[in-house]
C-alpha positions as CSV (number, residue, x, y, z in Angstrom):
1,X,75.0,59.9,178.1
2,X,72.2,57.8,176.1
3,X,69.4,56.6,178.4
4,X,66.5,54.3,178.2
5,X,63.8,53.4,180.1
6,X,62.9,50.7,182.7
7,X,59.5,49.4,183.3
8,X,59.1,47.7,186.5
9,X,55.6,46.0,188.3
10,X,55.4,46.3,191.8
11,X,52.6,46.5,193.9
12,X,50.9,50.1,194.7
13,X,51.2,50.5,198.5
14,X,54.9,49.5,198.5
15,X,55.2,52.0,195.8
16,X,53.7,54.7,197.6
17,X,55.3,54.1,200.5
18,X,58.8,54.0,199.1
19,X,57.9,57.4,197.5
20,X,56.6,59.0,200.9
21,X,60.2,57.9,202.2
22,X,62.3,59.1,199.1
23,X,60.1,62.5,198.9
24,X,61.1,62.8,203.0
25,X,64.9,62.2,201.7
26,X,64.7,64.9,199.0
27,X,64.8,62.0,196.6
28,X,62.9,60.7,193.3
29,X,62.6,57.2,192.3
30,X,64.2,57.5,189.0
31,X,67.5,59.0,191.1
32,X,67.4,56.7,194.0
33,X,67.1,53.2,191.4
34,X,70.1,54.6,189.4
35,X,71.9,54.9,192.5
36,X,71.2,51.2,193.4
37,X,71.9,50.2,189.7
38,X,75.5,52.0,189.7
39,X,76.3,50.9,193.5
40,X,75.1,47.2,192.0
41,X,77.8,47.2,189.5
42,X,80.5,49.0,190.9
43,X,79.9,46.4,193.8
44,X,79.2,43.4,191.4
45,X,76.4,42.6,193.5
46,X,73.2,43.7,195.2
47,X,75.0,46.4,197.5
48,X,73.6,45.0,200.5
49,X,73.0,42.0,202.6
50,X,69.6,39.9,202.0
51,X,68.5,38.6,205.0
52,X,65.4,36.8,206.0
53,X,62.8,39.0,207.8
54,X,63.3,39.0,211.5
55,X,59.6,38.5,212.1
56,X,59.6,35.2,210.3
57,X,59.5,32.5,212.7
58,X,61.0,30.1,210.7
59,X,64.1,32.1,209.9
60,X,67.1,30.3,212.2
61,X,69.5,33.4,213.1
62,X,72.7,32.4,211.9
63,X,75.3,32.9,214.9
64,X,78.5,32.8,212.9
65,X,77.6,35.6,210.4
66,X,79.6,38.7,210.5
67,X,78.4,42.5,210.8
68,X,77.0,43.8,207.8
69,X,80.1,46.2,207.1
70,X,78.9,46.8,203.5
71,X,76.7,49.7,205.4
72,X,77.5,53.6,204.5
73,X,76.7,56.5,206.5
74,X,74.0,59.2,205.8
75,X,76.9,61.7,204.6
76,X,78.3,58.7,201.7
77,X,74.6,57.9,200.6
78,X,74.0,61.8,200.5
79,X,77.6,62.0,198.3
80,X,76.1,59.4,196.2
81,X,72.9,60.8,195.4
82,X,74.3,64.3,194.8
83,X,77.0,62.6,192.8
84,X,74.4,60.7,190.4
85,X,72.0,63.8,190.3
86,X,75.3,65.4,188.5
87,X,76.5,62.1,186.4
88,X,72.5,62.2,185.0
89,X,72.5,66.0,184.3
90,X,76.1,66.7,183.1
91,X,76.4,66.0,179.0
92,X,79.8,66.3,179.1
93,X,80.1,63.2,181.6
94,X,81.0,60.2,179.2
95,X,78.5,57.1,180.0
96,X,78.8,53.1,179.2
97,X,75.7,50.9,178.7
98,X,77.9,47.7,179.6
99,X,81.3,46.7,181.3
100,X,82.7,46.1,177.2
101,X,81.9,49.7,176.0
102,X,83.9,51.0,179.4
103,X,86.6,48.3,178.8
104,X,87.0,49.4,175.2
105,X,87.6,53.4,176.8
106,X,89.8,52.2,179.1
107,X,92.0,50.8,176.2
108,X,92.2,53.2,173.8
């Protein structure tokens, strides 16, 4: 599988923070974005719900939404992690850069 990288800004505390949570999950950076980018596009979407911070007072709750059932368990987000850690170590698992290249597999 070809890779390349991604350079991101974001700010330093957030940064370290996020890492102090992933290192407490077993968990690098590098395999917890990739797990966000393939959840994104086997979802078509951000795989979760955005919603306005609680502690905003401006934020009007929204009384007709319905639960967040996009959520997983510990056990599926731990599947999913061990499941990329292979996908990114594994040369003989096949990767596509875009939804055409895995079309174009799919057809032949």
């Amino acid at each position: 599988m070809a890779t390349t990288n991604l350079n991101i800004r974001i700010d330093r505390d957030l940064k370290e923070q996020a890492e102090q949570i992933l290192n407490e999950l077993g968990l690098n950076m590098t395999t917890t974005i990739n797990v966000f980018l393939r959840t994104a596009v086997r979802e078509h979407g951000i795989p979760f719900s955005l919603k306005p911070d609680i502690s905003d007072k401006t934020a009007v709750p929204d009384k007709t939404a319905v639960p967040d059932k996009t959520a997983v368990s510990d056990e599926t987000a731990i599947a999913a992690v061990k499941e990329e850690r292979k996908f990114a170590t594994d040369d003989n698992i096949k990767g596509y850069i875009d939804i055409n290249s895995l079309r174009k597999a799919f057809e032949a």
